[in-house]
N, CA, C and O atoms as a GROMACS GRO file, in nm:
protein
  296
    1UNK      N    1  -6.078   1.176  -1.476
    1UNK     CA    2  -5.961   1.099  -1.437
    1UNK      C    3  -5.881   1.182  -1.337
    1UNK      O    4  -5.849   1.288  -1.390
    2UNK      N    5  -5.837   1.172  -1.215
    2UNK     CA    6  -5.797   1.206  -1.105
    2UNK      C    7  -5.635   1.166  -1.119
    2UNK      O    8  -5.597   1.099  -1.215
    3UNK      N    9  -5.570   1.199  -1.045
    3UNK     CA   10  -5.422   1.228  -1.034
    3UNK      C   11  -5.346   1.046  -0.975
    3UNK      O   12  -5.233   0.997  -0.983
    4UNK      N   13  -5.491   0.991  -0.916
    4UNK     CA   14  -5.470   0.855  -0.868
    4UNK      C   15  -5.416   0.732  -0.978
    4UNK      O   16  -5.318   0.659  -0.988
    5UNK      N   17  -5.565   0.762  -1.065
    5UNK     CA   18  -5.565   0.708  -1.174
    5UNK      C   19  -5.466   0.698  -1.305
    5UNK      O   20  -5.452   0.604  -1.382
    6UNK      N   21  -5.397   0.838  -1.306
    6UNK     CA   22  -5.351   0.866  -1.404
    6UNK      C   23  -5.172   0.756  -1.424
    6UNK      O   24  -5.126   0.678  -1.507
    7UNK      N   25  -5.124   0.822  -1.281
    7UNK     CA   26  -5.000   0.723  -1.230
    7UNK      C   27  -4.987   0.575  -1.141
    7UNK      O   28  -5.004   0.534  -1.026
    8UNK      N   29  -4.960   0.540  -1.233
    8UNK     CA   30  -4.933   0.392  -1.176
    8UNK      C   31  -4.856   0.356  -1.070
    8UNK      O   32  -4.902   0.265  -1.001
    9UNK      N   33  -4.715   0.416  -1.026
    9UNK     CA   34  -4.699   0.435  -0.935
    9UNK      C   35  -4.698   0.534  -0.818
    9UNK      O   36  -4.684   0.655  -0.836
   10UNK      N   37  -4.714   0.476  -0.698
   10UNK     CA   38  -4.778   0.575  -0.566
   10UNK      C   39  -4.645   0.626  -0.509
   10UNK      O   40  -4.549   0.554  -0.484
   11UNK      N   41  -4.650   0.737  -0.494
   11UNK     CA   42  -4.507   0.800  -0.446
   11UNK      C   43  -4.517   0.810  -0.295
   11UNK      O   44  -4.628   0.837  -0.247
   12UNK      N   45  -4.429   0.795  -0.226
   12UNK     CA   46  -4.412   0.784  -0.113
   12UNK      C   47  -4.394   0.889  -0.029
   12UNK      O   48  -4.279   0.918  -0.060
   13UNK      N   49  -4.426   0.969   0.057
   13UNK     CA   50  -4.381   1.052   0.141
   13UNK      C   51  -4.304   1.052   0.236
   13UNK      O   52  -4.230   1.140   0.282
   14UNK      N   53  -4.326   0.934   0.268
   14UNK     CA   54  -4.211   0.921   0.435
   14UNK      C   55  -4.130   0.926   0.397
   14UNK      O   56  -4.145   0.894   0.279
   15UNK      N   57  -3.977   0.960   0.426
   15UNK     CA   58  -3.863   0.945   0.441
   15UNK      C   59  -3.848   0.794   0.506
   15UNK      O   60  -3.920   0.766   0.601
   16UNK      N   61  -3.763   0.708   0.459
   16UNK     CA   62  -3.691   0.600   0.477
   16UNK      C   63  -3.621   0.612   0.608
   16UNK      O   64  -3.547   0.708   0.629
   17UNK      N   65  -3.643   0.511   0.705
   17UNK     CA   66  -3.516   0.522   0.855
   17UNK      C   67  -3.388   0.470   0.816
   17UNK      O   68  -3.393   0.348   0.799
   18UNK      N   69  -3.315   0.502   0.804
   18UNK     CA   70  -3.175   0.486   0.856
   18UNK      C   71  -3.115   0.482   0.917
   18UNK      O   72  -3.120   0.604   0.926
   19UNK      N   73  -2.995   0.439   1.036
   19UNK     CA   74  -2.937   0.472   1.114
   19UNK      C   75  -2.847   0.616   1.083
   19UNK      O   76  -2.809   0.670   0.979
   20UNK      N   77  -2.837   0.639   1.196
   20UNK     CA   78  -2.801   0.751   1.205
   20UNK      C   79  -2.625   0.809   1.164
   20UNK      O   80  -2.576   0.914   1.122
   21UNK      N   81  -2.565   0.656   1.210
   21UNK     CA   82  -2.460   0.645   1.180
   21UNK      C   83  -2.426   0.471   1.161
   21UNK      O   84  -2.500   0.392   1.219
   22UNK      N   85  -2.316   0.424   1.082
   22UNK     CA   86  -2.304   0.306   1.030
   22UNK      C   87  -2.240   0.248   1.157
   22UNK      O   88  -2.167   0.310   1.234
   23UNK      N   89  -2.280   0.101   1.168
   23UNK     CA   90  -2.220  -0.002   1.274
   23UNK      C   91  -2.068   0.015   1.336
   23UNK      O   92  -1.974   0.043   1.262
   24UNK      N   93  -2.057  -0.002   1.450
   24UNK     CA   94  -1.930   0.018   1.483
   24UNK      C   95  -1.828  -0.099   1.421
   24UNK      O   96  -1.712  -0.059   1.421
   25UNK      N   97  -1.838  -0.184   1.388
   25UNK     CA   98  -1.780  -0.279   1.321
   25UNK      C   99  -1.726  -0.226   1.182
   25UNK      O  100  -1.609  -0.206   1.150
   26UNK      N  101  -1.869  -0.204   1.090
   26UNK     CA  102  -1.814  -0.136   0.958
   26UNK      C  103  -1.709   0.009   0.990
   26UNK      O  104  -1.642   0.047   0.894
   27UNK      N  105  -1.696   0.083   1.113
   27UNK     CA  106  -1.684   0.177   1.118
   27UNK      C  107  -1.518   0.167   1.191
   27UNK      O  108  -1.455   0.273   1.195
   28UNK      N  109  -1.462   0.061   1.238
   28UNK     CA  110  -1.352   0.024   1.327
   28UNK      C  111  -1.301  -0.025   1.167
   28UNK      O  112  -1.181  -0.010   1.146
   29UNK      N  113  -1.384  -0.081   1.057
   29UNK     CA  114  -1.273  -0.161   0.984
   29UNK      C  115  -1.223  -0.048   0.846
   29UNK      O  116  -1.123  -0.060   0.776
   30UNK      N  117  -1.345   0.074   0.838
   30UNK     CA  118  -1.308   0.156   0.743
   30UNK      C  119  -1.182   0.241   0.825
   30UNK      O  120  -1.090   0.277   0.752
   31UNK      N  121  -1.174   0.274   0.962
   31UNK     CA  122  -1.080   0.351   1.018
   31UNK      C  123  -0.907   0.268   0.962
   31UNK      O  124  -0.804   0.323   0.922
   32UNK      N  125  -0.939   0.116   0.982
   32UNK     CA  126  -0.829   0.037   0.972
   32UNK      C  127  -0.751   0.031   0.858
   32UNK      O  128  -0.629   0.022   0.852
   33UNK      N  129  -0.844   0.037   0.756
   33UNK     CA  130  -0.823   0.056   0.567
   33UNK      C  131  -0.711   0.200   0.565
   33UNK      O  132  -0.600   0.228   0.518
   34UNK      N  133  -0.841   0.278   0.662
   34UNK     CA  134  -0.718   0.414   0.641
   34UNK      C  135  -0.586   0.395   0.660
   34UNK      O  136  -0.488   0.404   0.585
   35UNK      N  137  -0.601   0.366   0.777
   35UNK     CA  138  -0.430   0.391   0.862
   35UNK      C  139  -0.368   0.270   0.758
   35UNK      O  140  -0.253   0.310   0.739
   36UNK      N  141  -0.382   0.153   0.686
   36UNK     CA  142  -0.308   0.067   0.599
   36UNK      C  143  -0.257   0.180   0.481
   36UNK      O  144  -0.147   0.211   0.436
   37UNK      N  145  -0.367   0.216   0.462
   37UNK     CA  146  -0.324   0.279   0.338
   37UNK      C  147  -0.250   0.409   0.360
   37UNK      O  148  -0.183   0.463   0.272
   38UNK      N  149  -0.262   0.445   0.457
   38UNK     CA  150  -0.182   0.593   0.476
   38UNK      C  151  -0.027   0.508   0.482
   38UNK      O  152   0.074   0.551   0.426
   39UNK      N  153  -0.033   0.357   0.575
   39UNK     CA  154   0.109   0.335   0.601
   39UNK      C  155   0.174   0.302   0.458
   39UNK      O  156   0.293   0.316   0.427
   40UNK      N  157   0.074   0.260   0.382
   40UNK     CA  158   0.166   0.201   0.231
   40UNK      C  159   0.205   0.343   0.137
   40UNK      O  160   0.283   0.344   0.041
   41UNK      N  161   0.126   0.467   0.192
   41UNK     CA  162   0.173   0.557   0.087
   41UNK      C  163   0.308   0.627   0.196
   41UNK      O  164   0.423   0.615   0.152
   42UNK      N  165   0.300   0.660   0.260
   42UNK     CA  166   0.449   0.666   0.368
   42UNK      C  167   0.508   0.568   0.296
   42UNK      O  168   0.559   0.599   0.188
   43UNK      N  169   0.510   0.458   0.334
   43UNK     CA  170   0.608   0.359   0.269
   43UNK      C  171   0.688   0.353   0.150
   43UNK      O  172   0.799   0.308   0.124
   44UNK      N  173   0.591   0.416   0.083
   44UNK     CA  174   0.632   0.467  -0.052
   44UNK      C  175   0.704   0.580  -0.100
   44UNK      O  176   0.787   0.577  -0.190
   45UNK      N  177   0.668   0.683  -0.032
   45UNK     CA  178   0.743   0.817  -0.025
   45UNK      C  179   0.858   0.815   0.042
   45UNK      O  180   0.949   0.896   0.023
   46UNK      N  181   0.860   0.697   0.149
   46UNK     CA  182   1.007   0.688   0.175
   46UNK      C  183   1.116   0.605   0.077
   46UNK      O  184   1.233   0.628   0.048
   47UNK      N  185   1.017   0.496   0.040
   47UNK     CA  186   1.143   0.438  -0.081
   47UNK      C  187   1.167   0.529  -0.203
   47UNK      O  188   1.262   0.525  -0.282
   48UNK      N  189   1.071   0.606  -0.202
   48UNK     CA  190   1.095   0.758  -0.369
   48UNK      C  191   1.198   0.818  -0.294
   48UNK      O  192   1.302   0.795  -0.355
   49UNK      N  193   1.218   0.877  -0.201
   49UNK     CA  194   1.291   0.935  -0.134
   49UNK      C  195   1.493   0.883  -0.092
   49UNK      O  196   1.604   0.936  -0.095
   50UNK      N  197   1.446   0.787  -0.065
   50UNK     CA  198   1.567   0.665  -0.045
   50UNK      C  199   1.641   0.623  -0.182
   50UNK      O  200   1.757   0.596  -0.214
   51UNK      N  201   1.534   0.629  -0.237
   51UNK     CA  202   1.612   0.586  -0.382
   51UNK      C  203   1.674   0.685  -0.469
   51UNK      O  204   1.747   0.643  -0.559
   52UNK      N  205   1.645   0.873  -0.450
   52UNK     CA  206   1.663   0.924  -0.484
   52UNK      C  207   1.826   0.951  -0.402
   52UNK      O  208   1.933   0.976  -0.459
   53UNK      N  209   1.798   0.936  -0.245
   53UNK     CA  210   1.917   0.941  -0.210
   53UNK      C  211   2.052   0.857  -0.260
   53UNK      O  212   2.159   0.916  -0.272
   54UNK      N  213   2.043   0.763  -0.279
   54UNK     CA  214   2.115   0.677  -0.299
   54UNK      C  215   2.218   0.695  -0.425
   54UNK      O  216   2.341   0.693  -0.435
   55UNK      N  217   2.082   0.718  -0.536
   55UNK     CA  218   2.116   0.772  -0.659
   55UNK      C  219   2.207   0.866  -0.652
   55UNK      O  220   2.314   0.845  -0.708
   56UNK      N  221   2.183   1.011  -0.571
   56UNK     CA  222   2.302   1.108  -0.541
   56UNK      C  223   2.407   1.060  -0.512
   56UNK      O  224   2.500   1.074  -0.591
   57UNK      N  225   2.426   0.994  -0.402
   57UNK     CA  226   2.563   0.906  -0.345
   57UNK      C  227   2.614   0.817  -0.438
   57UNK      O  228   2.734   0.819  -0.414
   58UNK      N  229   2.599   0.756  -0.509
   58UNK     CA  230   2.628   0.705  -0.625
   58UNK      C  231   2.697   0.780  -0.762
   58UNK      O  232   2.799   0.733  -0.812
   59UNK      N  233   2.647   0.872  -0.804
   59UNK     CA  234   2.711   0.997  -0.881
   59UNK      C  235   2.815   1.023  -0.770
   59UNK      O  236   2.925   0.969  -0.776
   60UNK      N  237   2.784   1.100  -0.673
   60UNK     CA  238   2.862   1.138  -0.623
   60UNK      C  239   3.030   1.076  -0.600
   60UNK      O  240   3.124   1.156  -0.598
   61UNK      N  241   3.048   0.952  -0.587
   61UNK     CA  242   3.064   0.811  -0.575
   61UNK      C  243   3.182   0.841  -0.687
   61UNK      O  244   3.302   0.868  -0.677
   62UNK      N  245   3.098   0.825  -0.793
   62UNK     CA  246   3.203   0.819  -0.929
   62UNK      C  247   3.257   0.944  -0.970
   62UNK      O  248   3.345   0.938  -1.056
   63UNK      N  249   3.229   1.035  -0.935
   63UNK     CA  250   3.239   1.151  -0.984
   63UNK      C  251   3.396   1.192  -0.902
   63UNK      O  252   3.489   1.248  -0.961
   64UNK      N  253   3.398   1.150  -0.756
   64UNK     CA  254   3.520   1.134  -0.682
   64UNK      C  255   3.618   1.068  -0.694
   64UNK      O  256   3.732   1.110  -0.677
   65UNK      N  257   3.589   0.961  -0.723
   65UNK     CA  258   3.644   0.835  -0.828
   65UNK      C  259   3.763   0.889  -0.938
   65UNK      O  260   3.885   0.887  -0.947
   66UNK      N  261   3.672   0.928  -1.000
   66UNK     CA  262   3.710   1.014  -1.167
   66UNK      C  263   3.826   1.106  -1.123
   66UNK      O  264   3.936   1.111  -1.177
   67UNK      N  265   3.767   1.204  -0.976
   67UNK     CA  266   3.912   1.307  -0.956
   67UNK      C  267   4.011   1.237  -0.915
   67UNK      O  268   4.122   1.260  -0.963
   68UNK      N  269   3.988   1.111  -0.794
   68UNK     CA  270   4.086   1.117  -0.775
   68UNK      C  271   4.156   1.007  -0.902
   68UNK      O  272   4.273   0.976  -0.879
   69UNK      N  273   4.107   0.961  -1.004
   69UNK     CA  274   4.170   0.905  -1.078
   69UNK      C  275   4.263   1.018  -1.169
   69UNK      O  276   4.384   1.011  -1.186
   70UNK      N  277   4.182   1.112  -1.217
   70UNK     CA  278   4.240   1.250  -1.257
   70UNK      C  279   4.389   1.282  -1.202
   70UNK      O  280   4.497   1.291  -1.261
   71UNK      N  281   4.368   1.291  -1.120
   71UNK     CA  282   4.430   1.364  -0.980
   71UNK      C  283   4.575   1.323  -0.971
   71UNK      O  284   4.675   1.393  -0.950
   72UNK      N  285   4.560   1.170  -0.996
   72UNK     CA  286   4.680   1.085  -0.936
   72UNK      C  287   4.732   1.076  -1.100
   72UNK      O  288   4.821   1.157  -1.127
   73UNK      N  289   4.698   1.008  -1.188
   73UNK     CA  290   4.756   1.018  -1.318
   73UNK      C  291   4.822   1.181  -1.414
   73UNK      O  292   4.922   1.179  -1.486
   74UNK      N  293   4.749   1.284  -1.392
   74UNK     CA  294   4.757   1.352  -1.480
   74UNK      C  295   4.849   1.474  -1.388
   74UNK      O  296   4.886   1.578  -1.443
   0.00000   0.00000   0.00000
């Protein structure tokens, strides 16, 4: 019994063709995904950012409030 016989399936040697690189189409729309998604996480780091500001100015806000309520009564 020979090495033919033994396996049922025949293994292939060639390497498979592929292109070398993927379609310019698939390749214009994965670039496009990026730049969306880079703009929504910007987008985002600016409203984390904005909202954090705000929050300060707000304390801040009352906290001035408070003196000059302090301030004028006491």
């Amino acid at each position: 019994m020979n090495s033919v016989q033994r396996y049922a399936v025949h293994m292939h040697t060639q390497i498979e063709h592929r292109p070398a690189r993927p379609p310019i189409v698939r390749r214009a729309f994965a670039g496009l995904v990026l730049i969306v998604a880079a703009a929504l996480a910007f987008k985002l780091a600016i409203g984390f950012v904005m909202a954090i500001f705000w929050t300060v100015v707000a304390v801040a806000v009352v906290v001035a409030v408070l003196w000059a309520i302090k301030t004028l009564i006491w």
